[in-house]
N, C-alpha and C positions, 0 to 999 in steps of 0.2 A: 425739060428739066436739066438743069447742069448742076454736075458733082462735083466738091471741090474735097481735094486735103491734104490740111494742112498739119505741119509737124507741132508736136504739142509745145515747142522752146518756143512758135511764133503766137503763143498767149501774150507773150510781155513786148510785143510787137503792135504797131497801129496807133491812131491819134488819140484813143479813148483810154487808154491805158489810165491807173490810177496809180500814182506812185506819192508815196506819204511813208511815215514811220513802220505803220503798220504794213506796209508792201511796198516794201524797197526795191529797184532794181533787180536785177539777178547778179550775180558778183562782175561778168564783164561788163561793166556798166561804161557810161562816157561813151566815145568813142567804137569803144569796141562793139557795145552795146548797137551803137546804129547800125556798125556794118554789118552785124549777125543780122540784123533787120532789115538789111539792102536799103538803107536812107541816107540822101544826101545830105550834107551841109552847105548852105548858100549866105553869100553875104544878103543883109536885109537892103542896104543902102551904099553904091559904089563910095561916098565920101567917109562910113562905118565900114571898115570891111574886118574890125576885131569883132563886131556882133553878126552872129551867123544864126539862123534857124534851120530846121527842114526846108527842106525847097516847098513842098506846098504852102505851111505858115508863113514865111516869106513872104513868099507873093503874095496871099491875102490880107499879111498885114501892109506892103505897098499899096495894094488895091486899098484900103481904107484910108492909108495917110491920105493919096492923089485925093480919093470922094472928099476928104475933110479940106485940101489945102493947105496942110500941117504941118510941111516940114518945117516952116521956117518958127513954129510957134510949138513943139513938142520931137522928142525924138526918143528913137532905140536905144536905150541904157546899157541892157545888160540881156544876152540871149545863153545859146549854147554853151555850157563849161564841162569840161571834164572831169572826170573822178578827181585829178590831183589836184586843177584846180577848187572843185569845190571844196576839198580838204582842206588848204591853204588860208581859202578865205572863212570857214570855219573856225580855224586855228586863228586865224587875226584877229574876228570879231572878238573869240574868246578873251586875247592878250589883252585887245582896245578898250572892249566894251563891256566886259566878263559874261557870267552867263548865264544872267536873266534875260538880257538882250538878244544875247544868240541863239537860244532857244526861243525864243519868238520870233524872231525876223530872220534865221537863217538854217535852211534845213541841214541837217545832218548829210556828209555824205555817202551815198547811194541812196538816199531819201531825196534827192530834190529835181523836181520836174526841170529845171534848167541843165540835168543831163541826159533830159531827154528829145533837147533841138525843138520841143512843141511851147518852151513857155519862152514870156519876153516882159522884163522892166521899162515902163515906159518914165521918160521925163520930162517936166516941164522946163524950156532952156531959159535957163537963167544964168547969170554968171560967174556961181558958185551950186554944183549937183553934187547933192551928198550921192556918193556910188551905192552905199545901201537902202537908205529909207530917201528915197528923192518922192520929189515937190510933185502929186499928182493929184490935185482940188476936186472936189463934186461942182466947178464951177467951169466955166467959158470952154474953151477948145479942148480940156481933157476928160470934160461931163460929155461933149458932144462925142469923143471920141468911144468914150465908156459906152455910149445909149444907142451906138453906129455898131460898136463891135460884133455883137451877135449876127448881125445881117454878114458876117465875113469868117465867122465861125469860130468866135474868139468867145468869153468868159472871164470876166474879173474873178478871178481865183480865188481871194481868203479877204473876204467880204466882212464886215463890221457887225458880230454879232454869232457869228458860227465860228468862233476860235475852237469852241470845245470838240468840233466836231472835224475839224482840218490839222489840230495841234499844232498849226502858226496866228500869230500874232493878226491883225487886219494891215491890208498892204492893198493899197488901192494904186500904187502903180503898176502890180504884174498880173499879168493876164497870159490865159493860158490858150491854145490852140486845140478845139474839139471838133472841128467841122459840122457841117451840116447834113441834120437840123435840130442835131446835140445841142451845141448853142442856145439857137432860140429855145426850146425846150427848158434847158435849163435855167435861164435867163426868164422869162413868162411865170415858171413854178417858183422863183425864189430860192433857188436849190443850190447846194456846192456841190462838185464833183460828188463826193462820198456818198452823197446822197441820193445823188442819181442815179447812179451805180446800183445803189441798194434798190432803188426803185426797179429800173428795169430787171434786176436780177429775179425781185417776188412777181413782175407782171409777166413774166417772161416763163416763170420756172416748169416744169414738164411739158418742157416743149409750146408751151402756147404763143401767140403774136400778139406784141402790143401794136395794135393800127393807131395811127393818127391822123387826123383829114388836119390839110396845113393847105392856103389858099392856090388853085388851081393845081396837086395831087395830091396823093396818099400817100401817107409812111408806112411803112411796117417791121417795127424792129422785134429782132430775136436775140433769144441767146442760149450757145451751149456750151455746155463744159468740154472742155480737151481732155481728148481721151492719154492712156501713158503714152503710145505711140504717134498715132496719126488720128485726128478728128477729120470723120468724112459732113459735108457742110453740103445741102443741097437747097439750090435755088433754081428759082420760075426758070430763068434765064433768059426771058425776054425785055425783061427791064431794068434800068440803074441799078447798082450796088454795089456796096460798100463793106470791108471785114475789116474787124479791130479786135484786136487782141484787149483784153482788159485786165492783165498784171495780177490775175486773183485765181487764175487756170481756167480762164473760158474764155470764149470769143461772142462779138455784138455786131449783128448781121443788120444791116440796114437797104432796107429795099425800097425803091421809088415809083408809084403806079402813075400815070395821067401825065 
């Protein structure tokens, strides 16, 4: 058996995190926010190096473009931004576009998953990209890219039809970084984040394990609440696993058998 614990600030830490209106950030957000998390920022692509993710989304989302072949037919829009910047472009959308628009298509700052290094804009290259709402079809290399991404542990984020349940608009070029086999999971059930969330939280709640059999092993996800100080976290410890903070004061323990 291995014991782990962790400090209760590292709730709003990890790729599972859920950041929306409703659970913003915590105030040092951007930046700051990742090094309180000990996370890196990595350029996605050396010929991009103004878009950066976490270093694990990074490289997963490279791992996809290579499977696809994609560079020369879709690319990295818009990743990591800082508090000021998402302030900034808040404030423009508002001046541009005023604020039906902005409230749809651009989160509020400390609201928006792009400061937290796990979400990313994709685009189709064309020779004119609108930087907000760019060209990403249910059709040729950006459908293949969409129906590819779960296997890399990605999520189309604010899908066509769950606006009411995400409070953004539908945005089929950003996609969000959950790993695995959050992902597939969610991607299989039809779910957005929120819902996920909610899911494991009732299958999970006094302490029980949602198992899952996924082809050649086992899952079995937990979750607990962070205590005021320190959450002691206790696993097998002979096999894979994963801790994610989920932005709501608890943590989603993910274990792998076979």
């Amino acid at each position: 058996m291995l014991k782990l614990k962790l400090s209760s600030a590292k709730s709003c830490c990890g790729t599972l995190i859920l950041v929306n209106q409703q659970h913003p950030l915590p105030d040092n957000a951007g930046q700051l926010h990742l090094d309180k998390c000990a996370e890196k920022l990595v350029q996605v692509m050396p010929k991009l190096p103004q878009v950066q993710m976490q270093r694990i989304a990074a490289c997963e989302l490279m791992r996809l473009l290579n499977h696809l072949h994609a560079e020369q037919q879709i690319q990295p829009l818009s990743g990591f931004r800082s508090h000021q910047e998402q302030q900034e472009l808040y404030a423009s959308a508002l001046a541009e576009h005023g604020e039906d628009f902005t409230k749809k298509y651009v989160a509020l700052p400390g609201c928006s998953e792009h400061e937290t290094g796990l979400a990313i804009d994709m685009a189709l290259i064309l020779p004119q990209i609108d930087p907000l709402t760019p060209a990403f079809p249910y059709e040729g290399i950006c459908q293949q890219f969409r129906e590819a991404a779960a296997n890399y542990g990605f999520i189309e984020r604010y899908p066509e039809g769950k606006e009411n349940i995400t409070g953004i608009g539908h945005e089929p070029w950003h996609f969000r970084y959950v790993g695995s086999p959050h992902a597939a999971l969610i991607n299989e059930q039809g779910l957005v984040l929120e819902e996920y969330m909610e899911l494991l939280h009732l299958a999970t709640s006094g302490g029980k394990i949602f198992s899952l059999p996924l082809p050649g092993k086992k899952v079995q996800i937990s979750y607990i609440p962070a205590t005021d100080n320190e959450t002691i976290i206790q696993l097998r410890g002979n096999t894979p696993y994963s801790i994610s903070g989920d932005n709501m004061g608890g943590f989603i323990i993910t274990e792998w058998e076979g």
